[in-house]
matplotlib code that plots the C-alpha trace (Angstrom):
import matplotlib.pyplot as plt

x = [121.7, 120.7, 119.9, 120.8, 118.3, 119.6, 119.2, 118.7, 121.1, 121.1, 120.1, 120.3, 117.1, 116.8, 120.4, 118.5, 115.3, 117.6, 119.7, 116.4, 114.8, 118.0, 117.7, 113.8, 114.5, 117.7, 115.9, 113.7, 115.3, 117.3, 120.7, 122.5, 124.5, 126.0, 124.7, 126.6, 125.2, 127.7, 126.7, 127.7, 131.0, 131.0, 131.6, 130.0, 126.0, 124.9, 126.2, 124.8, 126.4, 123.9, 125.4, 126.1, 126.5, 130.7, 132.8, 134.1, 130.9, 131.1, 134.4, 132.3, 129.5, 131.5, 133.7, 130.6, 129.0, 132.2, 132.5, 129.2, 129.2, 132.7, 131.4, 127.7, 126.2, 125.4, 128.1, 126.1, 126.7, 130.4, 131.5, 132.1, 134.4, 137.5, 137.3, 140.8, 140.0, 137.6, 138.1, 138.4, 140.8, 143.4, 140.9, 140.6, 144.3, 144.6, 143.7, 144.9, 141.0, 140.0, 137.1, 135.0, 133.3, 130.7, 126.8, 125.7, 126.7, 124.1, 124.3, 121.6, 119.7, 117.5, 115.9, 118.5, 121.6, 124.1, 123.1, 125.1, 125.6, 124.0, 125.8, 124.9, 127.9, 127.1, 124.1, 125.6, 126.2, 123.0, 121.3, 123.1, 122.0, 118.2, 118.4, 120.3, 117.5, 114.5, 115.9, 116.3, 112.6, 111.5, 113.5, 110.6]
y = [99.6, 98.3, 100.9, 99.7, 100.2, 102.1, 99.6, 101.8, 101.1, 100.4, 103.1, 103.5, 103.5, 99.8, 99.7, 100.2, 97.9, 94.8, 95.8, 96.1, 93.1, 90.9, 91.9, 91.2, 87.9, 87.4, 88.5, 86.7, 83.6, 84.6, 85.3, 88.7, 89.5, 91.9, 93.2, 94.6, 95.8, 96.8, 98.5, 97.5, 98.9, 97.2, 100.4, 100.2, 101.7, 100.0, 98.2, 97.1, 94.4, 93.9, 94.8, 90.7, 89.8, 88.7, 91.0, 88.8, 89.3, 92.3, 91.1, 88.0, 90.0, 92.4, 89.5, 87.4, 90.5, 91.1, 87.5, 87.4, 90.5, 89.5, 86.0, 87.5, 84.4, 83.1, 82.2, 79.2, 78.0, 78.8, 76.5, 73.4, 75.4, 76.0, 72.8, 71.1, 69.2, 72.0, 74.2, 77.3, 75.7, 78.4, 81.8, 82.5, 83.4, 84.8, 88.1, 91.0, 91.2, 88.0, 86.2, 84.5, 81.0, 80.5, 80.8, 84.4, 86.8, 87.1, 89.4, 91.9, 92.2, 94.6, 94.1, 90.9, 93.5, 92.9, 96.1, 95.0, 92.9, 91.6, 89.9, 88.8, 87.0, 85.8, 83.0, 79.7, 79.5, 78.2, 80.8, 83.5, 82.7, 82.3, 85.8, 86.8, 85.3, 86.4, 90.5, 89.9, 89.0, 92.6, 94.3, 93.8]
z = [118.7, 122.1, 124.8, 128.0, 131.2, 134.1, 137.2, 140.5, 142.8, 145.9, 148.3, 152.0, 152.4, 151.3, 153.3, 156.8, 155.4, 155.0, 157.6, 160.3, 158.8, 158.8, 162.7, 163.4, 161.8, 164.4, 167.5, 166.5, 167.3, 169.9, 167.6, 168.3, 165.2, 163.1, 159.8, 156.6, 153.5, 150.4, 147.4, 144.1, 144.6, 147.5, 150.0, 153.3, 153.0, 156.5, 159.4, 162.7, 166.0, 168.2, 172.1, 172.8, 169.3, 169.2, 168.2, 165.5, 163.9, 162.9, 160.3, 159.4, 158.2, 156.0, 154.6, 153.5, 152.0, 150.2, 148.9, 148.1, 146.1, 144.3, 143.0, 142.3, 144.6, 148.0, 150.3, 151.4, 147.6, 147.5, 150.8, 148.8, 146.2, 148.3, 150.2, 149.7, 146.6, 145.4, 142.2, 143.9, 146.9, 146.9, 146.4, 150.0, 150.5, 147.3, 147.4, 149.2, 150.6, 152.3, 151.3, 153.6, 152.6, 155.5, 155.0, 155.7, 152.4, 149.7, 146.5, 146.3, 142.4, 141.0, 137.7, 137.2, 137.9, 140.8, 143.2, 146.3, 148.9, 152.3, 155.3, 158.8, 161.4, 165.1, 164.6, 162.9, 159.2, 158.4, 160.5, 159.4, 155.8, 157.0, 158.3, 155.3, 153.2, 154.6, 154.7, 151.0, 150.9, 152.4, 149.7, 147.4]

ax = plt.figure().add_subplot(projection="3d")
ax.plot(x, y, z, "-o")
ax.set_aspect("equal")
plt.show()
């Protein structure tokens, strides 16, 4: 009989450290954006728009979170998938919650396990994802 490990879960505390860091990285280069971070479940544990990031930015960051968390792996990895002749070509529309297949969601582990969800809207993809990226670093 195998005893499973209990994973701590994400906690607001790391919430506001990816959330702040996802920022620096932003500022940083001159992007204002907005920030989400999901937990497992993926309800709402943080969220941030900077003043002049665009308002659609605040969506774009929750639905790449969510997507992110859903399929356990980067948005950046997923593009390719629902192209027209991709594998995956009719999951955007088919679910009542939208998925979002731009660079910028990442799933959040801990100890191997699927703890949540980070997303950042308002740079371009690729810069989103950076930021995205480097928050995940200061997690530890």
């Amino acid at each position: 009989m195998s005893t499973a490990t209990a994973v701590a879960p994400l906690t607001t505390a790391d919430a506001e450290t990816l959330l702040v860091a996802a920022r620096t990285a932003a500022e940083a280069a001159g992007v204002p954006v907005s920030v989400t971070v999901l937990d497992a479940g993926g309800h709402l544990l943080a969220f941030r728009r900077d003043d002049r990031a665009v308002l659609i930015s605040g969506e774009t960051s929750t639905r790449k979170a969510y997507t992110a968390l859903q399929l356990n792996a980067p948005t950046a990895d997923l593009v390719d998938l629902v192209k027209p002749d991709g594998p995956f070509h009719s999951l955007p529309t088919a679910l009542d919650r939208p998925l979002l297949f731009i660079a910028g969601g990442i799933p959040v582990h801990r100890d191997g396990r699927l703890v949540g969800a980070l997303g950042v809207g308002g740079g371009a993809p690729e810069q989103d994802h950076a930021f995205a990226t480097t928050a995940l670093r200061q997690l530890g």
